[in-house]
N, C-alpha and C positions, 0 to 999 in steps of 0.2 A: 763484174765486180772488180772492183780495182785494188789495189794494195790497202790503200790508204781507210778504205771500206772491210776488208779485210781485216785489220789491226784494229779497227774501233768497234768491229762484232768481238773478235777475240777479246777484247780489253772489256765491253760487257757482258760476255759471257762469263770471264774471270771476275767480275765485280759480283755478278749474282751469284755464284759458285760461292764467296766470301760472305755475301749476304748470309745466305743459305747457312755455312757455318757457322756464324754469329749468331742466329737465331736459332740454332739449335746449341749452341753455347747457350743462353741465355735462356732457353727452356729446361738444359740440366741443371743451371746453378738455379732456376726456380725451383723444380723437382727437390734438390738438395736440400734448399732453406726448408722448404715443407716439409721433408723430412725431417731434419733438424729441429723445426720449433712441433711437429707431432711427439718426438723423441721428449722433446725440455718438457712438455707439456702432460706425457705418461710422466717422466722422471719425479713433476713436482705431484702430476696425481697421488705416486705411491708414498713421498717423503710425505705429505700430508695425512694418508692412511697411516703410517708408521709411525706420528707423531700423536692422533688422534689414539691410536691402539694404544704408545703409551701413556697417556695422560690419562686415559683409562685404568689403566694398571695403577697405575698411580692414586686416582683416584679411590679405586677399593683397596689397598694397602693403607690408606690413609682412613677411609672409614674403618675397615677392621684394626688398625692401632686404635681410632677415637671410644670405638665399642669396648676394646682391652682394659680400657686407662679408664674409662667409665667402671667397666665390671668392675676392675682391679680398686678404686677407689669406690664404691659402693662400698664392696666387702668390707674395708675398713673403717668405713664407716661406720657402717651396722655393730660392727666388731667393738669398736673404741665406744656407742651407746650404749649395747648391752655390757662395759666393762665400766662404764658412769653408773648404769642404774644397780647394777652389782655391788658399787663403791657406795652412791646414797644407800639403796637398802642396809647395807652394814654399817654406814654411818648413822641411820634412821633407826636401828636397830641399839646402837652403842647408846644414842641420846635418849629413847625409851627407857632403859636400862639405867641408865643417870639417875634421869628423873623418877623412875619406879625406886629405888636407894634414897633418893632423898626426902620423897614422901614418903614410903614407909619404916619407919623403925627398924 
C-alpha cells in the first residue's frame, strides 16, 4: 500500500468517524424535540385540567349565587303579597265599615 492509498483510507476512515458523529448528533436533537414536545404536550394537558377544574368552580359558585338571589327574592316576594293582602283586607275591611255607617242609621 502506498502513501497515497494510505491518506485516502485515513481520510475515510475520518469521514465515517464524522458521519458517525452526526448521526448521532442528530439522533440526540431528535430524542430532545420528543422530549420537548412530550413536555409541551403534558404541560398543555394539565393547563387544560386546571382551566376545566376552574370553570367548574366557577360554574357551581354561579349556580349557588343564582339559587341565593332566587331564594332571597322569593322571600320577598311572598313577604311584600302577604303585606298587599294585609293592606286590602284592612282596606276591605275600612270600606265595609263605610258603607255599614252609611246604610245604617
Amino acid at each position: 500500500m502506498d502513501v497515497s492509498s494510505k491518506v485516502l483510507n485515513e481520510l475515510a476512515q475520518r469521514e465515517a468517524a464524522l458521519d458517525a458523529q452526526i448521526e448521532a448528533a442528530r439522533e440526540e436533537a431528535r430524542q430532545t424535540v420528543a422530549a420537548a414536545e412530550a413536555q409541551a404536550a403534558q404541560i398543555m394537558r394539565d393547563a387544560e385540567a386546571q382551566a376545566n377544574a376552574m370553570q367548574t368552580r366557577h360554574d357551581e359558585q354561579l349556580s349557588a349565587e343564582v339559587t341565593r338571589i332566587r331564594e332571597e327574592s322569593g322571600a320577598q316576594a311572598r313577604a311584600q303579597a302577604q303585606a298587599t293582602r294585609e293592606q286590602a283586607g284592612s282596606k276591605l275591611g275600612q270600606a265595609v265599615e263605610t258603607i255599614m255607617r252609611a246604610v245604617l242609621p
